[in-house]
Structures are given as structure tokens and as C-alpha cells.
N, C-alpha and C positions, 0 to 999 in steps of 0.2 A: 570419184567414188560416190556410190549412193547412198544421199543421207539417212533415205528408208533401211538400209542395209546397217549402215554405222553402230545404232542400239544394240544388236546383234552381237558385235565386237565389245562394244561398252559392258553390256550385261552379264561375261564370263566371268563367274567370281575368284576360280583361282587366276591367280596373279602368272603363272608358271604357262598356264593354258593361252591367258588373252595375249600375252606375250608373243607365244608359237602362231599365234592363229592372226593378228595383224601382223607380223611378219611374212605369213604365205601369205596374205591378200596384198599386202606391197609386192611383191616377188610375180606376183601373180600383172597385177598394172603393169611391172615393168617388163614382163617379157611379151604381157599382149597390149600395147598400146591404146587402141580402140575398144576394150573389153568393156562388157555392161555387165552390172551388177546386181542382182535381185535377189530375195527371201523367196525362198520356195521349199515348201515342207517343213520351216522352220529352221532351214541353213543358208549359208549365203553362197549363190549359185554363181558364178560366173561364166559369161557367153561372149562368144565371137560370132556374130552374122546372124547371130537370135540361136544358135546351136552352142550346147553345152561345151564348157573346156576346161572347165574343173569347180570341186565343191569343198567346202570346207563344217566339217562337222566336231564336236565335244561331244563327251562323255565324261564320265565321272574323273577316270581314270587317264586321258587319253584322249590326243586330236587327230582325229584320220584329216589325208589330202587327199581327193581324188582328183585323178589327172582321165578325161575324156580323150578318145580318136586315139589313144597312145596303146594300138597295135603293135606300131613298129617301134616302140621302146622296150629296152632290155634292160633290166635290173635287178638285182638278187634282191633285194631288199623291202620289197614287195609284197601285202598280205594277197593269197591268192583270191585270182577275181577273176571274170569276163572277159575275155582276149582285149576286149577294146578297151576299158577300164584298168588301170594301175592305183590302189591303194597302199600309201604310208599310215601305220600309226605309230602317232609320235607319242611317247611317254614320258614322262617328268625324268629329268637331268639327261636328254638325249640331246645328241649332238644333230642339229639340222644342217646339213647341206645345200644352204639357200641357193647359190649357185650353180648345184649340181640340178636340183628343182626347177629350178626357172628356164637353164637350158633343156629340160626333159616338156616341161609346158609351152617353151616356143615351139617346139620340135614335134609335137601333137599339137598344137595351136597351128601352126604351117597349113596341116592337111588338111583343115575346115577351110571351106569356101567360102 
């Protein structure tokens, strides 16, 4: 994990959020092994082979995940977006599907080169 990245997680004030949000960046390490990690635009970006593979972003209300290159995933659950982009917002007292995630981020993680 990058320490430059870390504050990022640190600094979420609701407890509910930084919760949701270091849970997808572990989930996220362990389905892409080799993944790097970087602050860009003020979120923490993760990448496989210098190309994006998913982001993790707060708002007031709410943590979006996006999952990059995931064309060929299929999910109801889904805010609509860009064929190759797949967006969750996850809202306070939801149920995350860590496992359901992680296998949908190998599975777009795969197709990067």
C-alpha cells in the first residue's frame, strides 16, 4: 500500500465511510496482487501495468467503487455509466459484497495487460 495514498483513508471523518472504503482498497490488493496505488484528482486510484483498475471516491452521503476494463461484467446493481466502467454507491447501513467485488475486479483486472 502507498503511504502517499494512506491519509486519504485516514482523513474520512465518518467512521461508516472510512470503514467501506479501507475494506475496498484491501479487496482491491487482494484480487490484484501487483496493483499500485496513487492520489489522483483527490481519490485513490488503483492500477495494474500503469492502467487504471478501479477508484475509490466519498461524498457526504456515500462511497462510489469504480471498477475500470469491466465491459464484460454483468451486474444489476450498478449506477449507470460507460460500457467499460461499472459504478457501486454504497450508502450507510448497506450490505457490501466483498467477495462478490473482488471477484468482479479480478475479472476486469484479468483484461489489462
Amino acid at each position: 500500500m502507498n503511504p502517499e495514498v494512506t491519509p486519504f483513508f485516514d482523513g474520512i471523518a465518518q467512521e461508516w465511510q472510512a470503514e467501506v472504503a479501507n475494506r475496498l482498497r484491501q479487496l482491491v490488493h487482494a484480487a490484484i496482487p501487483d496493483v499500485q496505488e496513487r492520489l489522483q484528482y483527490g481519490k485513490p486510484h488503483f492500477l495494474k501495468n500503469g492502467k487504471y483498475a478501479a477508484v475509490v471516491g466519498t461524498a457526504k452521503g456515500w462511497v462510489t467503487f469504480t471498477i475500470f476494463n469491466a465491459t464484460d461484467i454483468d451486474a444489476d446493481f450498478f449506477e449507470p455509466s460507460p460500457p467499460d466502467r461499472k459504478t457501486i454507491k454504497i450508502l450507510p447501513k448497506t450490505d457490501v459484497d466483498c467477495d462478490l467485488l473482488g471477484k468482479l475486479v479480478r475479472q476486469a483486472a484479468s483484461t489489462i495487460a
